[in-house]
C-alpha positions in Angstrom: 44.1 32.4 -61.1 44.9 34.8 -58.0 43.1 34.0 -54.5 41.6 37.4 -55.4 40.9 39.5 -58.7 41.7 43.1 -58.2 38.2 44.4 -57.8 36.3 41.2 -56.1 35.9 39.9 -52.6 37.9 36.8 -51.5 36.6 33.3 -52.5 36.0 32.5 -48.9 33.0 35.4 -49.0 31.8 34.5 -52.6 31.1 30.7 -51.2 29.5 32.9 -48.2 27.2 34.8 -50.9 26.5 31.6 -53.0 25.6 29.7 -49.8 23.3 32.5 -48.7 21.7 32.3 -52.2 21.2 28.9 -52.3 19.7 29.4 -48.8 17.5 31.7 -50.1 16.3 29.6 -53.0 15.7 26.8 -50.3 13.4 29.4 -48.5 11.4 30.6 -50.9 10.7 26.9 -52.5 9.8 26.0 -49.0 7.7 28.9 -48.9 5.9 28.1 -52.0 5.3 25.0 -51.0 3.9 25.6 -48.0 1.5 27.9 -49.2 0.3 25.2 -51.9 1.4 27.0 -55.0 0.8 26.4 -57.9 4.0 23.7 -59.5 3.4 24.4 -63.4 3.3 28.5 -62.4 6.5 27.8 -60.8 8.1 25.8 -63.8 6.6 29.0 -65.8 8.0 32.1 -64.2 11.5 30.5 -62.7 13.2 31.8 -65.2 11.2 35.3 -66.0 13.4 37.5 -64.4 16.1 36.6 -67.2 13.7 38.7 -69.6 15.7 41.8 -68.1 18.8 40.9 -69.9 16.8 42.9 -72.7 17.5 45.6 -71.2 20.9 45.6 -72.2 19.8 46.7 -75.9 19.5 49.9 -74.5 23.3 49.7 -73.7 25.0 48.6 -71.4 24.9 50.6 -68.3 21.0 50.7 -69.0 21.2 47.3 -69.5 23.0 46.4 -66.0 20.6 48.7 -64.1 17.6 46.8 -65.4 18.7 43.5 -65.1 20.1 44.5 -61.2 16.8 45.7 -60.4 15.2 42.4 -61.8 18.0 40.3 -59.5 17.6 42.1 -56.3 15.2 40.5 -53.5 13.8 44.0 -52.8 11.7 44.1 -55.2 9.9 40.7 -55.2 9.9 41.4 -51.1 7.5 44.2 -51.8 5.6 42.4 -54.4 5.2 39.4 -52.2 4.5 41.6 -49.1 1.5 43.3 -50.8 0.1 40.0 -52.1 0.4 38.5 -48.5 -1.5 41.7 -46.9 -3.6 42.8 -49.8 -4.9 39.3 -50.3 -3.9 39.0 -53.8 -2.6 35.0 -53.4 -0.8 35.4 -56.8 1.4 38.4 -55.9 3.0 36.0 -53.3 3.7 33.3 -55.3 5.1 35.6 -58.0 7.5 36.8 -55.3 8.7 33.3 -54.0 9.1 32.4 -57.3 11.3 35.8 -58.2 13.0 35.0 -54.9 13.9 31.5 -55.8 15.1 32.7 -59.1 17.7 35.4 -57.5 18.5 32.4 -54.7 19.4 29.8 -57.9 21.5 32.8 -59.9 23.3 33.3 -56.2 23.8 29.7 -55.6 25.2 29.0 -59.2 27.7 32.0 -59.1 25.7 34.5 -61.0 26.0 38.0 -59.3 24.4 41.8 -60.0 26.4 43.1 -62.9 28.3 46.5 -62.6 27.5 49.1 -65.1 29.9 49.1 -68.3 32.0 45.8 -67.6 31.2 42.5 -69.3 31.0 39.7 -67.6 31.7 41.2 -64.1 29.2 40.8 -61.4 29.5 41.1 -57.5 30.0 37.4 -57.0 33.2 37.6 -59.6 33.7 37.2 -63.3 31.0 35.0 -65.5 31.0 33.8 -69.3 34.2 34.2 -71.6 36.3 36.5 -69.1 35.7 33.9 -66.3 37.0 31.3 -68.9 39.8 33.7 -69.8 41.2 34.2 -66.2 41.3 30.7 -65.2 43.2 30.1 -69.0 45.9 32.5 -68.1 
């Protein structure tokens, strides 16, 4: 396989990316932790966010936009930001434990997807066409 696809950044920023990921997920356990979350929550939601892969049955394009809005730290940011100043104790740990989620996918190689290409996402190619490239 080329040091770079056509389309993707270098390897030496995609470890960059999947180090900052798994710094992330680091983070936000520590955070979780030292709020005293709750561990069987945690075990519950971790892998939640991967419900937005539904989205794809309303194509593909839909599909990618759902699931990058699920797999972007904006959004459990705001959710977690809200909890910690509104007082709602749940909203945060529902925010560390999206955050931890998007760290683990980061750390682990798995990227935003772009709209209408399978098995493309920021961090490189995933599933069957990863497995095709390093074939060929």
């Amino acid at each position: 396989m080329p040091a770079v696809l056509p389309g993707f950044a270098p390897r030496s920023v995609i470890r960059i990316l999947r180090l900052e990921g798994l710094a992330g997920l680091a983070a936000a356990v520590t955070a979780y932790w030292f709020i005293g979350g709750n561990w069987w929550l945690f075990a519950l939601l971790l892998l939640a966010p991967d419900l937005s892969f539904f989205g794809f049955a309303a194509g593909e394009r839909t599909g990618a936009r759902i699931y990058n809005l699920a797999h972007t730290y904006a959004v459990p940011a705001v959710l977690g930001a809200i909890g910690w100043f509104g007082g709602v104790h749940w909203l945060v740990e529902v925010g560390l434990i999206w955050a931890a989620h998007i760290g683990m996918d980061r750390a682990l190689g798995y990227g935003l997807k772009y709209p209408g290409f399978d098995h493309q996402t920021h961090l490189g190619l995933i599933g069957k066409a990863k497995k095709l490239a390093n074939a060929g």
